[in-house]
C-alpha positions as CSV (number, residue, x, y, z in Angstrom):
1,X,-10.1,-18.6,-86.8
2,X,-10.4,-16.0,-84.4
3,X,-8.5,-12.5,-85.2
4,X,-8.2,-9.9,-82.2
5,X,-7.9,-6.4,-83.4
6,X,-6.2,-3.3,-81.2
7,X,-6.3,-0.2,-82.0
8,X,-4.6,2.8,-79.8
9,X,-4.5,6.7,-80.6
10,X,-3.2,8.2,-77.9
11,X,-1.2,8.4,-75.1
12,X,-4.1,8.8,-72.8
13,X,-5.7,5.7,-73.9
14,X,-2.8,3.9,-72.6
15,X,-3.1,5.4,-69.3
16,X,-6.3,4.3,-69.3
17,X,-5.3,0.7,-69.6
18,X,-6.5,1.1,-73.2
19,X,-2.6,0.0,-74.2
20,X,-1.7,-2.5,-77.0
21,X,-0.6,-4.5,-73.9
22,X,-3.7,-4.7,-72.2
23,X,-5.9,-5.1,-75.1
24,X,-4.0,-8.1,-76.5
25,X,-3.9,-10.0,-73.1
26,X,-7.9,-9.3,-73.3
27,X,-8.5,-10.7,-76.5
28,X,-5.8,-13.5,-75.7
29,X,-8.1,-15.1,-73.0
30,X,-11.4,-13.7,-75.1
31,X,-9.8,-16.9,-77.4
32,X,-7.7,-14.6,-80.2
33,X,-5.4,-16.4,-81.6
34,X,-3.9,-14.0,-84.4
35,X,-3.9,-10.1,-83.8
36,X,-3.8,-7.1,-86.3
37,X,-2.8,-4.0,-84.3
38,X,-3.3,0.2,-85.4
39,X,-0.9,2.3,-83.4
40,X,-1.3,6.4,-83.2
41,X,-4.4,6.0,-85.6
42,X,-8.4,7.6,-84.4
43,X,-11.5,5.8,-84.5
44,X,-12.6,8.1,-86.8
45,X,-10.2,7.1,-89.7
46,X,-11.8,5.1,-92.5
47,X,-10.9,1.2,-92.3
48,X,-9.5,1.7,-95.8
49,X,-6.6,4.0,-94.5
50,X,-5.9,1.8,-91.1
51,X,-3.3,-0.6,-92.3
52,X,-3.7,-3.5,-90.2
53,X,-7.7,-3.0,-90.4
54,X,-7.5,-3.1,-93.8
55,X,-4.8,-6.1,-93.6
56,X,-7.2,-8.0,-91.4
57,X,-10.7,-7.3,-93.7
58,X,-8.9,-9.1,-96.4
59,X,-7.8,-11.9,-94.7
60,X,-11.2,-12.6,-92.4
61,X,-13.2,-15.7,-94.2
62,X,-16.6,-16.7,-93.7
63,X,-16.9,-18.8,-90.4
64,X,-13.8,-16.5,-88.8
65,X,-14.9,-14.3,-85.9
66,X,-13.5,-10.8,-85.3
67,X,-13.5,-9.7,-81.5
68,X,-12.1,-6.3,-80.1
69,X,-12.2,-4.8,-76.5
70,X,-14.7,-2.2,-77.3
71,X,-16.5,-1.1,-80.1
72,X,-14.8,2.2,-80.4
73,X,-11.7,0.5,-81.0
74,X,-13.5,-0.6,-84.3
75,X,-15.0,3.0,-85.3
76,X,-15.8,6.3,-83.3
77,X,-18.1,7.1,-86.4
78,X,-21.5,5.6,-86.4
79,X,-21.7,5.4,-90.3
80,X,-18.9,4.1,-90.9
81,X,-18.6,1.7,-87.9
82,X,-22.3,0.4,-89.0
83,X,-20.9,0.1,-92.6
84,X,-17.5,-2.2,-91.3
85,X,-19.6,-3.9,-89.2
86,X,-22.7,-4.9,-91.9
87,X,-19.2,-5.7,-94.4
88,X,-18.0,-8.5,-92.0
89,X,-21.7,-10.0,-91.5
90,X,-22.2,-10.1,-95.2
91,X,-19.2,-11.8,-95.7
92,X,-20.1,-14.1,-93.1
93,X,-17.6,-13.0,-90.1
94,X,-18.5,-13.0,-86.7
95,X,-17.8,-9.7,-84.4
96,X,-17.4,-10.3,-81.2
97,X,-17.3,-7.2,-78.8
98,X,-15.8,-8.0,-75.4
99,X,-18.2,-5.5,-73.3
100,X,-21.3,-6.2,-75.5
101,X,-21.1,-9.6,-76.5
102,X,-21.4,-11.2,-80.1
103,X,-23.5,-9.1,-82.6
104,X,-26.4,-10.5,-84.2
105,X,-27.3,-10.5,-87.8
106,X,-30.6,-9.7,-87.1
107,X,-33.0,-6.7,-87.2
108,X,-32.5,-6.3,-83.0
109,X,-29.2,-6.6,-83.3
110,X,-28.3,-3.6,-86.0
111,X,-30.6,-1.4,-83.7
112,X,-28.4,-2.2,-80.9
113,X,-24.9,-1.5,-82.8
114,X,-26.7,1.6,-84.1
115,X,-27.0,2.9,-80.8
116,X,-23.7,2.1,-79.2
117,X,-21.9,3.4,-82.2
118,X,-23.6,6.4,-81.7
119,X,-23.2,7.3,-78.3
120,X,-19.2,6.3,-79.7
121,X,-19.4,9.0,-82.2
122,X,-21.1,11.5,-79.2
123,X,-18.4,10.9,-76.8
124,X,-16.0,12.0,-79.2
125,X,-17.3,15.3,-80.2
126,X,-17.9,16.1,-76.4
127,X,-14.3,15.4,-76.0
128,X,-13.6,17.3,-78.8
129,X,-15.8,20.1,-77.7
130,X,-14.2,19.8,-74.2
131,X,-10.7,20.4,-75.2
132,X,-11.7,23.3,-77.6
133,X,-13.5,25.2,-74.7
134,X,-10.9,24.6,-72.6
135,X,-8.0,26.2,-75.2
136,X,-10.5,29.0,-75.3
137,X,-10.4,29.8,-71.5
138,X,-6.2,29.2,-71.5
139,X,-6.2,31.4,-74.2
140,X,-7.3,34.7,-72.0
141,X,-4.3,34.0,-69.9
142,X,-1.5,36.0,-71.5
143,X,0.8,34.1,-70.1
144,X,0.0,31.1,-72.2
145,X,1.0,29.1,-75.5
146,X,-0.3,26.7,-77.7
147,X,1.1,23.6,-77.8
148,X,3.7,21.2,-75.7
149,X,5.2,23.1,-72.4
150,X,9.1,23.9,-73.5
151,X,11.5,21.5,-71.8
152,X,14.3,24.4,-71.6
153,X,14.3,27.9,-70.9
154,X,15.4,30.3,-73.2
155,X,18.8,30.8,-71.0
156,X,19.6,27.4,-71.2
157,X,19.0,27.3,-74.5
158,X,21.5,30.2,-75.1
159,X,23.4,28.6,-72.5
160,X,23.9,25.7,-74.8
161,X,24.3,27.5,-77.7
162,X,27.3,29.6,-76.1
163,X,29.0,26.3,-75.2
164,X,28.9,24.9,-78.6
165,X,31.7,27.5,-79.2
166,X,34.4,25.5,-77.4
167,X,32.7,22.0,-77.5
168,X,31.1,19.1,-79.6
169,X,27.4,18.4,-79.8
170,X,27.8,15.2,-78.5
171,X,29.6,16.9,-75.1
172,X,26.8,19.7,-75.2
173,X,24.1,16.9,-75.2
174,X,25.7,15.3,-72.4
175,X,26.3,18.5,-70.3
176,X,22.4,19.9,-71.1
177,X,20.7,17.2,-72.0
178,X,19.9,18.5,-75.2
179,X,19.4,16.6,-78.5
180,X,21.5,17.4,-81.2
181,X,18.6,18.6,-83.5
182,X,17.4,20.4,-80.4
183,X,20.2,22.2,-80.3
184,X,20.3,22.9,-84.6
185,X,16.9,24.4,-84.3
186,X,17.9,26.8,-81.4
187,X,21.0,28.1,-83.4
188,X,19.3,28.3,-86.9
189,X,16.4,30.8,-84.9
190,X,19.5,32.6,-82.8
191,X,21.0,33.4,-86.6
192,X,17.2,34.5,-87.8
193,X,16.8,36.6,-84.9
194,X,20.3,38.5,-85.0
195,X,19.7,39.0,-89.1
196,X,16.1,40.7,-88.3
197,X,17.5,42.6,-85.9
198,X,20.7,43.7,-87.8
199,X,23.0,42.4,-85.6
200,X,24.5,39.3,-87.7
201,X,28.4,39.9,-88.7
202,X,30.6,38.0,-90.6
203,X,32.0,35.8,-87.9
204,X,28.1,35.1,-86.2
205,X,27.1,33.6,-89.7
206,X,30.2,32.0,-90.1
207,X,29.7,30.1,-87.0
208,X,26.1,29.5,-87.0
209,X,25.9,28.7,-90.5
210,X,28.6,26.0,-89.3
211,X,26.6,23.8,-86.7
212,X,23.5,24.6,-88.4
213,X,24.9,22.6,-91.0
214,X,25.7,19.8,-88.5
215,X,29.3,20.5,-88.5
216,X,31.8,20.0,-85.9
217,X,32.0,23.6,-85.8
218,X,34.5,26.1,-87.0
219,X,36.3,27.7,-84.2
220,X,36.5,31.1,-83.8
221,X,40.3,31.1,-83.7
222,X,39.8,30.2,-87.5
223,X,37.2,32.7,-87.5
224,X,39.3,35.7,-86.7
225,X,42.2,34.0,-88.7
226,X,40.0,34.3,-92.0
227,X,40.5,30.4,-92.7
228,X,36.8,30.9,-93.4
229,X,35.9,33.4,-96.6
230,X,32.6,35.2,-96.6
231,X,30.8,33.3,-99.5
């Protein structure tokens, strides 16, 4: 039997062509005919603690063959890629890698998966090193943060806050665009901010407390009525 794995950690792998897509239709035609696939898990993780990796080195028999696109998408680690490797040999599995070819059991052969597995392991700390010198250099920019670029500015954030007064959340998602635990978040800090500041009455809790809580809100009509006790 031939078993194809895939393995994907990123989304810039799969604008790479590295996708789940494009490595199933490779090891399709390589001759896979079953697939175990790892999605949003790094090379670096122990085969123990990949699910389908782990699924598929308990199902593999002796006579099966293993193949993958590349050998990184077995292991970016050049112990423990040597060690899954040397596991499936002893057991009498075949590993097949796409770009390289099929490993041999053999004295040449470990050398050669030795040294691919390493350059594996030293592309990832360059890219690791990489990103970290480039956070570095953004950092001296005061102008910038950590993280995922906001999708919404601060006004339209309070801009969607303000509208929850008089509307739902599903008619404030549809008029900002805004998810419904988007807009949670942004009035749970609103409420933090006006406490620090000293600036939170009665009726501000009353309300924020209200969609924080995922309600359909209390109106302020009921507000200033009193409908609504102070705790």
């Amino acid at each position: 039997m031939v078993y194809g794995y895939v393995r994907v950690s990123t989304q810039g792998q799969v604008d790479r062509g590295n996708s789940i897509e494009a490595q199933t239709e490779e090891l399709r035609k390589a001759g896979a005919e079953d697939f175990f696939i790892d999605a949003g898990i790094s090379g670096a993780t122990p085969p123990e603690k990949r699910p389908e990796l782990a699924r598929l080195l308990e199902t593999v028999q002796e006579g099966d063959t293993v193949v993958v696109t590349r050998l990184d998408r077995l292991s970016r680690s050049a112990v423990g890629g040597y060690g899954l490797v040397e596991s499936l040999l002893k057991k009498g599995v075949s590993v097949r890698v796409m770009n390289m070819g099929l490993i041999e059991d053999s004295t040449a052969g470990r050398l050669i998966l030795h040294i691919m597995l390493a350059f594996s392991e030293f592309e990832r700390e360059t890219i690791k090193e990489r990103m970290l010198e480039g956070k570095a250099i953004a950092r001296q920019d005061p102008e910038w943060r950590d993280g995922r670029p906001k999708k919404f500015t601060r006004a339209q954030v309070e801009h969607a806050i303000d509208l929850l007064k008089d509307h739902t959340y599903a008619q404030v998602q549809e008029m900002t665009g805004m998810s419904k635990s988007t807009l949670i978040r942004a009035a749970r800090a609103a409420k933090e901010s006006s406490k620090a500041a000293g600036e939170l009455n009665f009726r501000d809790k009353a309300w924020y407390d209200s969609i924080v809580e995922g309600a359909e809100q209390i109106s302020i009509e009921d507000i200033m009525k009193g409908e609504t006790t102070d705790g």
